[in-house]
DSSP file (Angstrom, degrees, kcal/mol; ACC not computed):
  #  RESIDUE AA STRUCTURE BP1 BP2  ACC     N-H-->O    O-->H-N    N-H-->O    O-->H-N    TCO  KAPPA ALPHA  PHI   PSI    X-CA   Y-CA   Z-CA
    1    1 A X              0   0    0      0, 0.0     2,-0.0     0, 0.0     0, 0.0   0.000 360.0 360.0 360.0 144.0   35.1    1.7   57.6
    2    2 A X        -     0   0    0      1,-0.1     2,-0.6     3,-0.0     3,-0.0  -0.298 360.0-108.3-101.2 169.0   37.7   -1.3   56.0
    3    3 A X        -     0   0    0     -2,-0.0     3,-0.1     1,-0.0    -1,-0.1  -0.930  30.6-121.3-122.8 137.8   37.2   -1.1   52.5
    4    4 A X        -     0   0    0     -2,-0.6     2,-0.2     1,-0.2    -1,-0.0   0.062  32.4-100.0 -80.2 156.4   35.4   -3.9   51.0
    5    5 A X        -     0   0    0     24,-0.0    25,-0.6     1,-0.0     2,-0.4  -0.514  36.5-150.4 -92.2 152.3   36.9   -5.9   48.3
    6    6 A X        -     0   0    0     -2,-0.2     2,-0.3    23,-0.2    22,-0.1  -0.789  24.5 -84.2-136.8 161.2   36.1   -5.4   45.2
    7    7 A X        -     0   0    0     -2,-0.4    22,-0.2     1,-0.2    -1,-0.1  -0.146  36.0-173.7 -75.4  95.3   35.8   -7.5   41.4
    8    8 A X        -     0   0    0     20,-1.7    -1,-0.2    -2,-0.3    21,-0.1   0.821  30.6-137.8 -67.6  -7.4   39.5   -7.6   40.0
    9    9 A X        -     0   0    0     19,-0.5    17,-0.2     2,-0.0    19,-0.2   0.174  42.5 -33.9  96.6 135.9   38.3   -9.1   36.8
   10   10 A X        +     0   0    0     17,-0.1     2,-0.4    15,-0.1    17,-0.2  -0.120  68.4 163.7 -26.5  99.3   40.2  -12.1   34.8
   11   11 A X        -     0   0    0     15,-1.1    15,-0.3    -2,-0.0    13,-0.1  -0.716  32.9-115.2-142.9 130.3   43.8  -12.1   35.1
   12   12 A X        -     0   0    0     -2,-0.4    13,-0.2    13,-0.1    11,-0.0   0.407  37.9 -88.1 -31.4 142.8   46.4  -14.5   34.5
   13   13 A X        -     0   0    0     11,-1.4     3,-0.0     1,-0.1    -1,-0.0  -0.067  26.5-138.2 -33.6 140.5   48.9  -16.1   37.0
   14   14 A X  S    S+     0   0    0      1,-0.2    -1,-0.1    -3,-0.0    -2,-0.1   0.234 106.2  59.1-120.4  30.7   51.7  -14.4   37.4
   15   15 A X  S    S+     0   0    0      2,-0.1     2,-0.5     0, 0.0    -1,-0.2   0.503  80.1 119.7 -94.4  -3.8   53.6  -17.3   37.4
   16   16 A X        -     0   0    0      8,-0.2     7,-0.1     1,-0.1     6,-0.0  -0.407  69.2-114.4 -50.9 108.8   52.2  -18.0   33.7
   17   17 A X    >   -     0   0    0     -2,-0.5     3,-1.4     5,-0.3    -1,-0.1  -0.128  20.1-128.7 -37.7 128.0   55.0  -18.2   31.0
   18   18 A X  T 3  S+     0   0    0      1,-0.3    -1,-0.1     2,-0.0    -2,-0.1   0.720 103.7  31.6 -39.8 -48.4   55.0  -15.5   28.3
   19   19 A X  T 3  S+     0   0    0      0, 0.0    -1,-0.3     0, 0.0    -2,-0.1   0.411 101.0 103.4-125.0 -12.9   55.1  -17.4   25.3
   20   20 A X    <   -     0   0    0     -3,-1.4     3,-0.1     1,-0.1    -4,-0.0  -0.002  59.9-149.2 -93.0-166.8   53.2  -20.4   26.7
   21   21 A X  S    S+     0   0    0      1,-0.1     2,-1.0    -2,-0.0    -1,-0.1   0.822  81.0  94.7-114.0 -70.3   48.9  -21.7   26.0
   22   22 A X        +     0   0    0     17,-0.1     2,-0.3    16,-0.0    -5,-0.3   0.085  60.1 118.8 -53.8  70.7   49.1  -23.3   29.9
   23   23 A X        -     0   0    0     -2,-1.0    17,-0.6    -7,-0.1    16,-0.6  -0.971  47.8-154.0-125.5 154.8   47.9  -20.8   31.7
   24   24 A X  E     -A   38   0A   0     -2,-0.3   -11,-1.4    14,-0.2    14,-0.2  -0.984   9.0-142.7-134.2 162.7   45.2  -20.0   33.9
   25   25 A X  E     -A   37   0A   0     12,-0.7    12,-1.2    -2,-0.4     2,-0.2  -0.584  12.7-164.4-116.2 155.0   43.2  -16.9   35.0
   26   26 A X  E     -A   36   0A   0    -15,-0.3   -15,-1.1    10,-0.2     2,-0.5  -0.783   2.5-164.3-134.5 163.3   41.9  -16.1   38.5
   27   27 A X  E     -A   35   0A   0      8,-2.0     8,-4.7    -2,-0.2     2,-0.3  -0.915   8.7-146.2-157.1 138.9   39.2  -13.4   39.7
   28   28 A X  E     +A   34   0A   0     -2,-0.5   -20,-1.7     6,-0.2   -19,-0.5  -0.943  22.7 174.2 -90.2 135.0   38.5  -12.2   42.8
   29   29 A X  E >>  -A   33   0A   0      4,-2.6     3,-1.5    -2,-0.3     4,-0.6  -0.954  34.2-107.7-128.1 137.5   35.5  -11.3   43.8
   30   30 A X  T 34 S+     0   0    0    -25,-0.6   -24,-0.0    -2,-0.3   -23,-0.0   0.012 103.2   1.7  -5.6 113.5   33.3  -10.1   46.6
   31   31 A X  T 34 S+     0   0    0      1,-0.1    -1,-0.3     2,-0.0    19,-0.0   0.475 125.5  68.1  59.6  -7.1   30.9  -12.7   48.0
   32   32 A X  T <4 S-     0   0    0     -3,-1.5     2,-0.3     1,-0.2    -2,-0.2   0.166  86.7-141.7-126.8  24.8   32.2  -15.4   45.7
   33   33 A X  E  <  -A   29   0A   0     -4,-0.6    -4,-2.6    15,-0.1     2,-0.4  -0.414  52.2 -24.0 106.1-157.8   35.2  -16.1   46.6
   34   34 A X  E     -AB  28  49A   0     15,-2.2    15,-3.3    -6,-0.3     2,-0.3  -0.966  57.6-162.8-108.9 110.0   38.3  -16.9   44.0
   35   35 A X  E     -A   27   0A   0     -8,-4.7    -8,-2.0    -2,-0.4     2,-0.2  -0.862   5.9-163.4-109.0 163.5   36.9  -18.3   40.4
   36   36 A X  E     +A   26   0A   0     11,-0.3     2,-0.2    -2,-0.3   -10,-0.2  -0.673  14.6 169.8-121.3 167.2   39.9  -20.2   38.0
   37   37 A X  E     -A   25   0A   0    -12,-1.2     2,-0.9    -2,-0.2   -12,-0.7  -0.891  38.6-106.6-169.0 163.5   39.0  -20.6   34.6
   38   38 A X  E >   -A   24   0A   0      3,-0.5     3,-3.3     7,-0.3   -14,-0.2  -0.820  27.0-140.5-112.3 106.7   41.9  -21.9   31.5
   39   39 A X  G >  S+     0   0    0     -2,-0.9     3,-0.9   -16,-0.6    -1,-0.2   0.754 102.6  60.4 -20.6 -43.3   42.8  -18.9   29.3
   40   40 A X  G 3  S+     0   0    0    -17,-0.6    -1,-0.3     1,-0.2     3,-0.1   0.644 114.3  29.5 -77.3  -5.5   42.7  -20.8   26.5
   41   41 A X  G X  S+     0   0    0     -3,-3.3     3,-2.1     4,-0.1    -3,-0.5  -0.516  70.5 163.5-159.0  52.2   38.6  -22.0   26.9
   42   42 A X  T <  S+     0   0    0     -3,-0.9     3,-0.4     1,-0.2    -3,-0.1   0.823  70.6  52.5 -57.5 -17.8   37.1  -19.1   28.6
   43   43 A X  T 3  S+     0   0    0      1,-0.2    -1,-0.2    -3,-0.1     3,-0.1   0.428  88.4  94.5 -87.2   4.0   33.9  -19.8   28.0
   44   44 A X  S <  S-     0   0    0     -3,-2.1    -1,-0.2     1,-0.2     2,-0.1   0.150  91.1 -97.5 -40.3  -8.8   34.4  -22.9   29.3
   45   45 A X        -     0   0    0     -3,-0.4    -7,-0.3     1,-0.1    -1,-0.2  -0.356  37.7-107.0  76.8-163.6   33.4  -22.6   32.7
   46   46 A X        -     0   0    0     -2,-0.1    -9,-0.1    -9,-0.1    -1,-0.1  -0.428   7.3-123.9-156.4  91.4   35.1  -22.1   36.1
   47   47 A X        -     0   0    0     -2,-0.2     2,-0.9   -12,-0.2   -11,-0.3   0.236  31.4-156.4 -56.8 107.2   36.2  -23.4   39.2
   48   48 A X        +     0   0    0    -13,-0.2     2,-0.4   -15,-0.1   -13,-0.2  -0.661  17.1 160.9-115.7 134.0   35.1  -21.8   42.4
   49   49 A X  B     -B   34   0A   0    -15,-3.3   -15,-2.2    -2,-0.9   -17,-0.1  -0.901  34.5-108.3-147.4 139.0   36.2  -21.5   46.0
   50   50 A X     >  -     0   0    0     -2,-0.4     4,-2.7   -17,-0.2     5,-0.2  -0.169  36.6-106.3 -67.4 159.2   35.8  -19.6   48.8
   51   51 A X  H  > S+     0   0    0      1,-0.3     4,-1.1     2,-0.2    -1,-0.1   0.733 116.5  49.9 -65.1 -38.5   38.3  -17.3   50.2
   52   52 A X  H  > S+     0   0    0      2,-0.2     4,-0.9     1,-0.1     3,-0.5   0.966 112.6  47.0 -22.1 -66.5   39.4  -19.2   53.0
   53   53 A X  H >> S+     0   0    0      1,-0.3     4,-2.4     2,-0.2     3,-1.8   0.967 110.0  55.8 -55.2 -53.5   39.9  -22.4   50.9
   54   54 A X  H 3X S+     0   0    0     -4,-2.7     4,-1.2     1,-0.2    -1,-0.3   0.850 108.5  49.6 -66.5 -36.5   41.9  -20.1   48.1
   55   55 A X  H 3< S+     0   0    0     -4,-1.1    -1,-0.2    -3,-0.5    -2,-0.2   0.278 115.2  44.8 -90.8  -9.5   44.4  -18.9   51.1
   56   56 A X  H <X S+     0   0    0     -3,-1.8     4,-1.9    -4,-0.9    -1,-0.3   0.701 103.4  58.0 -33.6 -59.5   44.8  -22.3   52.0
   57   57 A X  H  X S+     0   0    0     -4,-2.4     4,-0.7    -5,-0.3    -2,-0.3   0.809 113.0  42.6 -48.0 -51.8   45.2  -23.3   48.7
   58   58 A X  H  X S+     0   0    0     -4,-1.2     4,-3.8     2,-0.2     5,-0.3   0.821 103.2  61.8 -45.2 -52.0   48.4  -20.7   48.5
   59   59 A X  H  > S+     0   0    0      1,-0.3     4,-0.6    -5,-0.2    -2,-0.2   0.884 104.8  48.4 -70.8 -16.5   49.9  -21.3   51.5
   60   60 A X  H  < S+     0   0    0     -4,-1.9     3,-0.4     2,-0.2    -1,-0.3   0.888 111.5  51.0 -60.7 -54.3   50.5  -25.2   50.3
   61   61 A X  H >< S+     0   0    0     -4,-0.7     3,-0.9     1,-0.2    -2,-0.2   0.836 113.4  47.1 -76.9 -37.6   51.9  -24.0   47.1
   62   62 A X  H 3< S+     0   0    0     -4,-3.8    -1,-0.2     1,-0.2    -2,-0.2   0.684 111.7  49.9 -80.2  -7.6   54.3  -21.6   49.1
   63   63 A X  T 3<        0   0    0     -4,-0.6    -1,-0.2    -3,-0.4    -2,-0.2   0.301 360.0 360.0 -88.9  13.2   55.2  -23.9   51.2
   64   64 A X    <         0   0    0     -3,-0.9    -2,-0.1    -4,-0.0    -1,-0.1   0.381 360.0 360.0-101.1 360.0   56.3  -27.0   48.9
């Protein structure tokens, strides 16, 4: 049996800068996909996209 994926929690890019406020946080979860959110206004709300579309989304950024 694969083992199902499972809710990493909030954590920043790890392309975020150390010292900088521009950052944003990602979660994976099960059944919903990839949420974004901006570290600086978590309660702000969050962007969400299924896991196909986020593994697009990557392979555009690794390829530019």
């Amino acid at each position: 049996m694969p083992n199902a994926p499972r809710d990493t929690g909030w954590f920043k890019s790890s392309h975020s800068a150390g010292g900088s406020d521009a950052c944003v946080e990602c979660r994976i979860t099960p059944g919903h996909g990839v949420g974004v959110r901006d570290s600086k206004n978590a309660g702000g709300g969050s962007l969400w996209v299924g896991s196909a579309a986020w593994s697009r989304f990557l392979a555009h950024l690794k390829a530019e």
